[in-house]
C-alpha positions in Angstrom: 12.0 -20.5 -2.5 8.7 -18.2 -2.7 6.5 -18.8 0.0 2.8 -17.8 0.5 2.0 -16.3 4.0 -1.7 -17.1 4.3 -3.7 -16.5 7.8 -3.4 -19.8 9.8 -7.2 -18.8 10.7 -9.5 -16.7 8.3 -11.9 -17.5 10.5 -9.8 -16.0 13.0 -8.2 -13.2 11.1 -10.7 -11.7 8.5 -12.3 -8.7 10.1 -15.7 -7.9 9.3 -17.2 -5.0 7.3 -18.7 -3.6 10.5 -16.1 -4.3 13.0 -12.9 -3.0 11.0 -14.1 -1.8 7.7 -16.6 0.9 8.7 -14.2 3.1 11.3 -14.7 6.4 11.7 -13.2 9.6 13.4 -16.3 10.7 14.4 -16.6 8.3 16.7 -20.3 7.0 15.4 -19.4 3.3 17.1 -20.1 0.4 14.4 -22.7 2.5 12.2 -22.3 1.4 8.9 -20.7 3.2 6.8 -22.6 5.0 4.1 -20.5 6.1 1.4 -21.6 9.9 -0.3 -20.7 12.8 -2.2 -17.4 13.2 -2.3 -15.7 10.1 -1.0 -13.4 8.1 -3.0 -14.3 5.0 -4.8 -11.5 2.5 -5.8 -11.7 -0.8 -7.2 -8.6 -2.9 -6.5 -7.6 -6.2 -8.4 -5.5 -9.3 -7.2 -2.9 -10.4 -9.5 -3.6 -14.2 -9.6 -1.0 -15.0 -11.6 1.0 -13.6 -8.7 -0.7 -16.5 -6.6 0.4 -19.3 -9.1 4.0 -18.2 -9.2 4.4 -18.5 -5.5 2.5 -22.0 -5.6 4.8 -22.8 -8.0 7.6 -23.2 -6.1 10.7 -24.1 -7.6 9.0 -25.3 -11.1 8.1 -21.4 -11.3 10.5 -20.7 -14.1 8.7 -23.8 -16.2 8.9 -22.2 -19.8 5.6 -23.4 -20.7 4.3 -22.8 -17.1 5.3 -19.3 -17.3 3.9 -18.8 -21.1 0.7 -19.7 -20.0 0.5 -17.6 -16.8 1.2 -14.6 -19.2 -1.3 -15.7 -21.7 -3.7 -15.8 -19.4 -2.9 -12.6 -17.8 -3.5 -11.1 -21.3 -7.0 -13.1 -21.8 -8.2 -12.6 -18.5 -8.1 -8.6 -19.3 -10.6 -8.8 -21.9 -12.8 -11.9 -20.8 -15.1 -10.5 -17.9 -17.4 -13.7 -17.3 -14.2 -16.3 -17.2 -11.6 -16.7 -14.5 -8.4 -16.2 -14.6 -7.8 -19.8 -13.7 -9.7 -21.2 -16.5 -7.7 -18.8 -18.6 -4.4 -20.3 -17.2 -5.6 -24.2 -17.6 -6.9 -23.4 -21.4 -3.4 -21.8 -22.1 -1.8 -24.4 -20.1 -3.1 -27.6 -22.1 -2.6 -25.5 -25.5 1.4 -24.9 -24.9 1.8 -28.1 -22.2 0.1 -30.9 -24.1 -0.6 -33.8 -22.4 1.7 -32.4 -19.1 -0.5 -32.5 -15.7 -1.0 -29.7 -13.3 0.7 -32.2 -11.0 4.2 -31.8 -12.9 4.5 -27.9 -11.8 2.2 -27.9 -8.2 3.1 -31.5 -6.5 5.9 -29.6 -4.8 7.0 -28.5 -1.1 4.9 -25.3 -0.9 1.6 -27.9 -1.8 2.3 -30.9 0.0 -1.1 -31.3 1.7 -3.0 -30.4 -1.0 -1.5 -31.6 -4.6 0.5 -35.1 -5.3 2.0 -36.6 -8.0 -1.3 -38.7 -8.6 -3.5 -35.7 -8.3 -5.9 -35.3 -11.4 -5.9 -31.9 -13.2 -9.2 -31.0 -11.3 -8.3 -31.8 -8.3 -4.8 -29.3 -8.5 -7.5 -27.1 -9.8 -9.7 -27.0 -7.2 -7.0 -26.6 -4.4 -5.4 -23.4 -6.8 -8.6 -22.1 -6.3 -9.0 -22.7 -2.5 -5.4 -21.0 -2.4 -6.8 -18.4 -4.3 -9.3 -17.5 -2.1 -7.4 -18.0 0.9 -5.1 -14.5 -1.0 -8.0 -13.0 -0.9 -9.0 -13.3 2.6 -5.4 -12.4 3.3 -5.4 -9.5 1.1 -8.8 -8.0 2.9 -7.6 -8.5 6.5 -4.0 -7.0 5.8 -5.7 -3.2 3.9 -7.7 -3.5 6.8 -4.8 -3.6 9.3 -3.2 -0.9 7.1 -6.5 1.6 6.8 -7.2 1.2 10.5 -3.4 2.0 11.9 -2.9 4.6 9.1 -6.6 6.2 10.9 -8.0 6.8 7.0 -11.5 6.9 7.9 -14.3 6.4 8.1 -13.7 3.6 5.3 -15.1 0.7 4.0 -13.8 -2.4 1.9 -15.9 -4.9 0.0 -16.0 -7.8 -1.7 -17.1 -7.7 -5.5 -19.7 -9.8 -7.1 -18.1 -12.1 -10.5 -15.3 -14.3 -11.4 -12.8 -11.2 -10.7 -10.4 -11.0 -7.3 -11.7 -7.8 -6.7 -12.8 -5.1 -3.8 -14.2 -2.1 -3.6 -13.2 0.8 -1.3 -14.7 3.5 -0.4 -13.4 6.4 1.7 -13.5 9.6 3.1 -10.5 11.6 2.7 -9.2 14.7 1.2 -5.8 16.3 0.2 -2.7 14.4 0.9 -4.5 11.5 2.2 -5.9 10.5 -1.3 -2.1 10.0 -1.8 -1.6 7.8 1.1 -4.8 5.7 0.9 -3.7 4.8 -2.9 -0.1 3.8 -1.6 -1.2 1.8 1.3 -3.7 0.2 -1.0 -0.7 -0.7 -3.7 2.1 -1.6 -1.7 2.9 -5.3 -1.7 5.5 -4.8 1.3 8.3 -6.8 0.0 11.3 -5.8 2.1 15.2 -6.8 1.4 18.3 -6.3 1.8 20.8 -6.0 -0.8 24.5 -6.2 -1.3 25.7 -3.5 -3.5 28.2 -2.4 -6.3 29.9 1.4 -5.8 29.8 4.1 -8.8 33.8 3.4 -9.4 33.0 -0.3 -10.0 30.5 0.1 -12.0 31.5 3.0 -13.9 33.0 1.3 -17.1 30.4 -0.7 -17.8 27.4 2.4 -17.9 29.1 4.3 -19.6 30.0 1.7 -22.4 26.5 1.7 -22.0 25.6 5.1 -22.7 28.4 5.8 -25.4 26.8 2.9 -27.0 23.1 4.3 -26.9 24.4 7.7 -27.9 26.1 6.5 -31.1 23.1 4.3 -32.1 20.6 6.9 -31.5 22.6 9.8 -32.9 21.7 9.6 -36.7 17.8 9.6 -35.6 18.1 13.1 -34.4 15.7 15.5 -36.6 14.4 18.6 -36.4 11.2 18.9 -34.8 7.6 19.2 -36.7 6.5 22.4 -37.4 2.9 21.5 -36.5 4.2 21.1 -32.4 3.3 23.9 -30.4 6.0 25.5 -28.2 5.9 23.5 -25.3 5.6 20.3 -27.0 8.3 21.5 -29.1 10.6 22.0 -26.2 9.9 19.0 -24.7 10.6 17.2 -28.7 13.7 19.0 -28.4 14.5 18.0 -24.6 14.3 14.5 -25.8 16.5 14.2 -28.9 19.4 16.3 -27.1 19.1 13.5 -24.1 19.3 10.8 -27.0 22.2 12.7 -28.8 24.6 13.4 -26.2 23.6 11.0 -23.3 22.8 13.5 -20.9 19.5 11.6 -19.4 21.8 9.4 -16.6 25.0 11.4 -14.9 27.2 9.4 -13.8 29.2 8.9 -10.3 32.8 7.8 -9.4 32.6 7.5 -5.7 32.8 4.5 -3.3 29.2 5.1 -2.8 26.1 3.0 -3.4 25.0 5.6 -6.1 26.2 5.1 -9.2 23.9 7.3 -11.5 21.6 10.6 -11.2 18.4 11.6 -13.6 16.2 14.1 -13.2 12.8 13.3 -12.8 11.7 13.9 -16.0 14.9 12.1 -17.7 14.1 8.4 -15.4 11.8 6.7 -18.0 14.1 7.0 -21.0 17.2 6.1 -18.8 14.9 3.0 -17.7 14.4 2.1 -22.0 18.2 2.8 -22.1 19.6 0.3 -19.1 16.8 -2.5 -19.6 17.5 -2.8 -23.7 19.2 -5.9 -24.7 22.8 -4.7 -25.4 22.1 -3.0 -21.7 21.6 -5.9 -20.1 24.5 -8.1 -22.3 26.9 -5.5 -21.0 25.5 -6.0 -17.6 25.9 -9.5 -17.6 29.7 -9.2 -18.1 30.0 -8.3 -14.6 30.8 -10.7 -11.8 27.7 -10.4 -10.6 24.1 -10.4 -12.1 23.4 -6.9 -11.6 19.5 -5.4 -11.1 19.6 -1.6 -11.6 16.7 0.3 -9.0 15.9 3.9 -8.5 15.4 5.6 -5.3 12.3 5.7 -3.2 12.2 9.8 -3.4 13.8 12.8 -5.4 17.3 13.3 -3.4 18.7 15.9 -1.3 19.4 18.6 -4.2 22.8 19.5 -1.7 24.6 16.6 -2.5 24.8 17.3 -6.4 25.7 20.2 -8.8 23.0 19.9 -11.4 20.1 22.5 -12.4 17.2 20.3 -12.3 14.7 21.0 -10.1 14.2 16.7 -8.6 16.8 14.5 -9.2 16.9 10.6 -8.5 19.9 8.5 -7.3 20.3 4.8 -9.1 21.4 2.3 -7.4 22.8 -1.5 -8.7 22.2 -4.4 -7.0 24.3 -7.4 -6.7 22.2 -10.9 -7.1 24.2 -13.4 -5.3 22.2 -15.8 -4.0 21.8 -18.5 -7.0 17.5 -18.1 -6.7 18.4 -14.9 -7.8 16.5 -13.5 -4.8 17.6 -11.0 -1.9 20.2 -12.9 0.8 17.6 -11.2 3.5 14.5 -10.5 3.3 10.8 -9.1 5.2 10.4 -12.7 6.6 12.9 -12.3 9.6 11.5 -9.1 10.5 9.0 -9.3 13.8 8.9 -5.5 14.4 9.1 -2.1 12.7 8.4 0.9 14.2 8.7 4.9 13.4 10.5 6.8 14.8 13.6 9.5 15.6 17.4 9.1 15.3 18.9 12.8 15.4 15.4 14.0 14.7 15.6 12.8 11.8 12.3 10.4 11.3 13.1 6.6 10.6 11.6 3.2 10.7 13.5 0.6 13.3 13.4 -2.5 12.4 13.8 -5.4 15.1 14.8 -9.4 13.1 14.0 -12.5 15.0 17.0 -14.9 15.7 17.7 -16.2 12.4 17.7 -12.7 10.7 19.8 -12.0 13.4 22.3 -14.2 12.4 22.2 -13.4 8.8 21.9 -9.8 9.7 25.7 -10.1 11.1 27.3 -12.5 8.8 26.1 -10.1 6.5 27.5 -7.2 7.6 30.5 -8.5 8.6 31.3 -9.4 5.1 30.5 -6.5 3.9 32.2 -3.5 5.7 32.7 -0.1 4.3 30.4 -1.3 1.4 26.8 0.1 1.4 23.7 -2.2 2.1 20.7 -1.4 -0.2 17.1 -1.7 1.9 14.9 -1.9 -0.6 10.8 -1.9 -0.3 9.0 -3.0 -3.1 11.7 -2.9 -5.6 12.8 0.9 -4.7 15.9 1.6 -2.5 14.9 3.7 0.8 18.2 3.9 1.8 21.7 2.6 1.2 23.9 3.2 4.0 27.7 2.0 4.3 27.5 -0.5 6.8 30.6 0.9 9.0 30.5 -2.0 12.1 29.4 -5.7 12.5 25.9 -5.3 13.5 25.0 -8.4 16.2 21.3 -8.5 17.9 18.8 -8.3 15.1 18.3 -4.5 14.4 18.8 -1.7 11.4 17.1 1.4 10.2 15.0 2.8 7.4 15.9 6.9 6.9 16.5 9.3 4.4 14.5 12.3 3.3 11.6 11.2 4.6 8.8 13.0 6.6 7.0 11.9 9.8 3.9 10.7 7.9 6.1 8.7 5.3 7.8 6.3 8.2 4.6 5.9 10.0 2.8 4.4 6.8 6.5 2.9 6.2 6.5 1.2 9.2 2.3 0.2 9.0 3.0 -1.4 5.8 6.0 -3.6 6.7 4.2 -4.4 10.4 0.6 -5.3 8.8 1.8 -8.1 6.8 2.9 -8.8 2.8 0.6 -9.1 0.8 0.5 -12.4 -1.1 0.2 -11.2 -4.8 0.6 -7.5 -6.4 -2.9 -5.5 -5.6 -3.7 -3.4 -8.8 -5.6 0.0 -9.0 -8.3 -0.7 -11.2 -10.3 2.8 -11.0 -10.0 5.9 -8.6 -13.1 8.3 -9.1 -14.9 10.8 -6.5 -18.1 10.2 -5.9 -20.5 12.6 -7.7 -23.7 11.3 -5.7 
């Protein structure tokens, strides 16, 4: 079941512009802050459908529910002065008919807000309440995050019009553009995953491969003689990975990793393993399988290749009927950076039902590795070598210092309700 964590109090728990918003490491107090020359302007977006989905509840998967949330995705793009609610409720009556609001929100997750009775206005006017309430959520928690990761001085506002958007403004330099951008972005969504190894998997991508090859091995041509030569090398680059298969190597091991790419190979392996015969093969597993990339290029040791970044793929086995994670960020009440060996790593500390999960799940799964995976990218996927009692695990891997402090700010400041979207980055010229 999807759940919304809103603030119990945004009276409480949305920190003004002055008091959070406007830190600085100069120490100025709570002076405003001015943004000038220099500083970095983004515009961030809310994803409301995001918002409707999670209201949803178990009617989320609703075919015409779901048609009309992406329809209205796609007209709320292009339609400045309406909101994407009204976008959703024209799409919704088009594809839905007579159907009420009621049908998909008189649920569990809306209880005190929207009944069976409730008139399309009134599920209406509580969708946008929720909405707002997102919003509020949304501002406190980049707050949280800007403050602990000390990016400042900083500011965050609201924007005028029917749009879920803020700008922020900020005055950093260097790697720190990087970070602000990520902390910004990051939706937070921590679980835990069971696993399949390369040998189990092995058959199966690689009939998906050979297949791809063979399809895809007519089409190669010679390149145009109008290309210059380094878009000629990169023409050629491509139609050699198409013709002999060479985008995804392969493992055979009793590891987590089943597949490597160099960086440069990853978004045709992606077109490759999410095409329909892909994901028919896929199916034929005992599992439902979700293929996910690593968080960052791997440690070039471990493998013989001559690329110069390479990236592990992992596959991910869906157990639980909802199709979602068997553990996941809600159980977690701490997490922390740290050391382990000197090596840097994010502890994580459950509360007493993750606990319990925590070692059922290990238990059942000994010598097989456990996939932790932030925001749909595996951080690390060790082989779980003990029954793990008392609520705790790790984050590592080739990570540095500042990686699993923002790691650890991110998972400790709160999910974010919906996906935030980058609208515009720009540097302020004035």
């Amino acid at each position: 079941m999807r759940k919304l964590f809103y603030c119990l109090s945004l009276a409480c728990m949305v920190v003004s512009l002055a008091a959070c918003g406007n830190k600085s490491k100069s120490d100025k107090g709570d002076e405003a802050f001015v943004p000038q020359k220099g500083d970095i302007k983004v515009i961030v977006e809310m994803d409301e459908g995001d918002i409707l989905l999670s209201l949803a509840d178990v009617y989320s998967h609703d075919a015409f529910f779901l048609t009309a949330i992406d329809e209205a995705r796609i007209k709320d793009r292009f339609q400045d002065e309406a909101s994407f609610i009204d976008c959703f409720y024209q799409s919704w009556k088009k594809f839905a008919g007579e159907r009420s609001l009621s049908s998909i929100f008189a649920n569990a997750v809306m209880r005190d807000k929207v009944n069976v009775n409730s008139s399309d206005q009134e599920v209406l006017n509580a969708l946008k309440e929720e909405i707002q309430a997102a919003l509020d959520n949304i501002e406190y928690v980049l707050n949280s995050r800007l403050d602990k990761a000390d990016i400042c001085p900083y500011s965050i506002e609201r924007m005028e019009g029917s749009k879920p958007r803020m700008v922020v403004y900020a005055r950093c330099d260097g790697e720190d553009r990087d970070r602000l951008l990520h902390l910004l972005a990051a939706k937070s969504q921590l679980e835990f995953w069971e696993t399949y190894n390369g040998d189990e998997i092995f058959p199966t991508l690689k009939n998906i491969l050979d297949n791809y090859a063979q399809e895809t091995e007519e089409e190669t041509t010679a390149p145009p003689d109008s290309l210059n030569e380094l878009d000629r090398a990169i023409y050629e680059h491509d139609q050699e990975l198409k013709a002999k298969n060479r985008g995804l190597m392969l493992t055979q091991y009793a590891s987590p990793v089943v597949g490597i790419a160099s960086v440069r190979d990853t978004a045709e392996v992606n077109r490759i393993i999410q095409s329909d015969q892909a994901q028919q093969l896929l199916r034929g597993l005992l599992w439902e399988t979700r293929l996910v990339w690593g968080a960052k290029a791997a440690d070039m040791n471990r493998y013989a290749t001559e690329a110069d970044e390479v990236f592990e793929l992992y596959a991910l086995k869906v157990t639980e009927p909802s199709g979602c994670a068997p553990i996941d960020g809600s159980v977690i009440t701490s997490a922390e950076a740290g050391f382990n060996n000197n090596v840097p790593i994010v502890s994580l500390q459950m509360n007493a039902s993750g606990a319990r999960l925590w070692a059922d799940f290990t238990r059942k799964n000994l010598r097989r590795g456990v996939a932790v995976v932030v925001d749909d990218v595996v951080y690390t996927a060790p082989t779980i070598q003990t029954e793990i009692t008392g609520g705790q695990s790790q984050i590592s891997g080739n990570f540095t210092v500042e990686e699993t402090k923002d790691l650890a700010n991110i998972l400790s400041s709160g999910r974010l309700p919906a996906h935030v979207r980058i609208i515009s980055y720009e540097v302020l010229e004035e």
